[in-house]
C-alpha positions in Angstrom: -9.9 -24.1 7.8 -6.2 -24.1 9.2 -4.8 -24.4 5.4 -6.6 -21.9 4.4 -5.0 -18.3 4.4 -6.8 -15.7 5.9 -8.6 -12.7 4.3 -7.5 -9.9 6.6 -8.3 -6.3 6.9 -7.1 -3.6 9.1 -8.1 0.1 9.6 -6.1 2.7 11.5 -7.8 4.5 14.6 -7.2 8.3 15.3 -9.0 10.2 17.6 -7.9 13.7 18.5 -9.3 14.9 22.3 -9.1 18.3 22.6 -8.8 20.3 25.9 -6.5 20.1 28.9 -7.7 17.3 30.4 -7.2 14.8 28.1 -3.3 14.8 28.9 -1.5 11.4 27.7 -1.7 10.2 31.2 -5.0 10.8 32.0 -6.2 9.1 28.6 -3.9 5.9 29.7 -5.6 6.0 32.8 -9.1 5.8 30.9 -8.2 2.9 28.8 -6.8 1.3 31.6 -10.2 0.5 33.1 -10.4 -2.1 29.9 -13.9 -2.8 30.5 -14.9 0.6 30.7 -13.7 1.5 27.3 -15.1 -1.9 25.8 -18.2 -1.3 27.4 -18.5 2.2 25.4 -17.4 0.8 22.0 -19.9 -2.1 22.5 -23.8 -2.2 22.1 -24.5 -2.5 25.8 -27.7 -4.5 25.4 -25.5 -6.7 23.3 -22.8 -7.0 25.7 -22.5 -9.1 28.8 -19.5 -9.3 30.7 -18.3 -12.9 31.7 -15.2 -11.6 34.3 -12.7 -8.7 34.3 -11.4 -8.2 30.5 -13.6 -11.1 28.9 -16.7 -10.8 27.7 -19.6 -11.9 25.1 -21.1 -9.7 22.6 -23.5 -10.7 20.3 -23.9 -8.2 17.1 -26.6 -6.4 14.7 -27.4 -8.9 12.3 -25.7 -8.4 8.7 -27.4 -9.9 5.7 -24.8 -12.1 3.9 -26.5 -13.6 0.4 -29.9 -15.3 1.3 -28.5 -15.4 4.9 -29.2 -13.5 8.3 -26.2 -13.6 10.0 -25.6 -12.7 13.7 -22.3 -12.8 14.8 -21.4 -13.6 18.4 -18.0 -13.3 19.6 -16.1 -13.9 22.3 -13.6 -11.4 23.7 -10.7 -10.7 25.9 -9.0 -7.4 26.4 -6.4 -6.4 28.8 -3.9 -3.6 29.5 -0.8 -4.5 28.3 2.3 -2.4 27.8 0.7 0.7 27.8 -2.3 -0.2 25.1 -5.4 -1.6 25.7 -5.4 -4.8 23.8 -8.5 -6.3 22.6 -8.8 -10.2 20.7 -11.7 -12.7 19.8 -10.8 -15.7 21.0 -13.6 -17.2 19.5 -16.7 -16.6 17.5 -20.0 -18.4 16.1 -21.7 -16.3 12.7 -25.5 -17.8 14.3 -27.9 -17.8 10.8 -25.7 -19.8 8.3 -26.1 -23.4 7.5 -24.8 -25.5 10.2 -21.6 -26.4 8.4 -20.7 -23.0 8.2 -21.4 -21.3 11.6 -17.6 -22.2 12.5 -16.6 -20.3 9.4 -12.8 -18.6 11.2 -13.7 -14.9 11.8 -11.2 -12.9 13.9 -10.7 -9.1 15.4 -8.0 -7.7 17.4 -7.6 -4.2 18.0 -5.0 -2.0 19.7 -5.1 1.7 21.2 -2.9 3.1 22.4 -3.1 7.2 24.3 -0.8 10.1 23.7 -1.4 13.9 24.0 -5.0 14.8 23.2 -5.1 11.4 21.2 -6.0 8.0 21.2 -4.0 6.1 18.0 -4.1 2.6 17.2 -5.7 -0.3 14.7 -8.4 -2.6 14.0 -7.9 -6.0 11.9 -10.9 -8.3 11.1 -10.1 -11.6 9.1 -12.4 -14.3 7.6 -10.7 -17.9 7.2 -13.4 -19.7 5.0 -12.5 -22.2 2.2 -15.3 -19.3 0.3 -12.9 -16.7 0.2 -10.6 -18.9 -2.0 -12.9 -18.3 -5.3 -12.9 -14.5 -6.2 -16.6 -14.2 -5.6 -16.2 -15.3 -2.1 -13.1 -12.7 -1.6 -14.8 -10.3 -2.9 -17.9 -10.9 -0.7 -15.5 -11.5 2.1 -13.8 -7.9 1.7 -17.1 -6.1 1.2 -18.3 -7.8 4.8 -14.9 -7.1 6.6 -14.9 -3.5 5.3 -18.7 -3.0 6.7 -17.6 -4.5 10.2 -14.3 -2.0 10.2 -16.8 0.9 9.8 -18.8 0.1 12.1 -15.9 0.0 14.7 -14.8 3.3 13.2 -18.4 5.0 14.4 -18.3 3.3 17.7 -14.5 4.8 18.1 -16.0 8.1 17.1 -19.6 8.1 19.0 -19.8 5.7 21.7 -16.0 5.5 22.9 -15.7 9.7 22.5 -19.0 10.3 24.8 -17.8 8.1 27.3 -14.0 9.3 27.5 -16.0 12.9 27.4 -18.1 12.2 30.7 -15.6 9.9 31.9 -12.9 13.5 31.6 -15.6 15.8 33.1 -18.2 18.0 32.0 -15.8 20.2 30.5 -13.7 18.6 28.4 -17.6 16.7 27.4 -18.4 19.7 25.6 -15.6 20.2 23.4 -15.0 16.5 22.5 -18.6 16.3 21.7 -17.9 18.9 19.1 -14.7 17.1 16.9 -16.2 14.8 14.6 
C-alpha cells in the first residue's frame, strides 16, 4: 500500500459561538481538555478511552458494495501550539474480506479557537491499490465525503452542546440556537 498514493479529502470547520463567554481564551481553555472535546465529537457508547489523549472508537457501520463495514480506529489527540490536534494512528475497516481489513484509512483534524469561533480542518484519506481504477476512486470519494459529513454534524451537534454546558447555562441557550 506504501506505493500507492493516497485518495485524500479535507473539509474546513467553522463554528461561530455567540455570547460573551465564549471569548478566545475561554474556547482555548475548552479544547484544551482534549478529551473532553473528543469525547463530545465521538459516539460515547462507541468510544473508550485507553489513557490521556488516546483512545479507541469503533464507528456506525457503512455499507460499502456487498460489504458491512465497521471501522475502528485508533486515535491520539493532544494540545499542541494552541490547537487541539487530533490523528489516527491506526485503523482496521472490521467486515471486509480478510485481505482487505488493512486497507490504509487515515484522519487528522485540527481546531483551533478565536473570538466567538472555533476554525479549523478535517482530512480523511484511503490508500487502497482500489482507488487506482476510476471505479474504486470514485467509490473511495463518495465514502470519504460521507465520513467528512458526518464529522461536520458532530462539530455542529455533539461538540456545540457540550462547549454550550461546558460555557454555562447561558451561553447554552444561545449556541443551541446557531445552526
Amino acid at each position: 500500500m506504501a506505493d500507492q498514493p493516497p485518495l485524500l479529502r479535507r473539509r474546513a470547520i467553522n463554528l461561530p459561538i455567540p455570547g460573551p463567554p465564549a471569548s478566545r481564551e475561554r474556547l482555548q481553555a475548552y479544547l484544551a481538555l482534549v478529551d473532553r472535546p473528543l469525547t463530545a465529537l465521538l459516539a460515547r457508547e462507541r468510544l473508550q478511552i485507553v489513557a490521556p489523549g488516546q483512545f479507541t472508537y469503533r464507528s456506525n457501520p457503512y455499507q460499502i458494495l456487498h460489504w458491512q463495514v465497521v471501522p475502528t480506529l485508533n486515535l491520539q489527540a493532544g494540545w499542541e501550539a494552541d490547537q487541539l490536534e487530533v490523528r489516527s494512528t491506526s485503523c482496521r475497516l472490521v467486515g471486509l474480506r480478510d485481505s482487505m481489513e488493512s486497507l490504509g484509512f487515515t484522519l487528522e483534524a485540527v481546531l483551533t479557537a478565536e473570538e466567538k469561533v472555533l476554525n479549523g480542518w478535517a482530512e480523511v484519506g484511503l490508500q487502497s491499490r482500489l482507488v487506482a481504477s476510476p471505479i474504486g476512486r470514485r467509490v473511495g470519494t463518495l465514502a470519504l465525503e460521507r465520513v467528512l459529513d458526518r464529522i461536520e454534524r458532530r462539530v455542529g451537534r455533539g461538540l456545540r452542546r457540550d462547549l454550550g454546558a461546558w460555557l454555562g447555562q447561558g451561553a447554552n441557550a444561545s449556541i443551541a440556537g446557531v445552526s
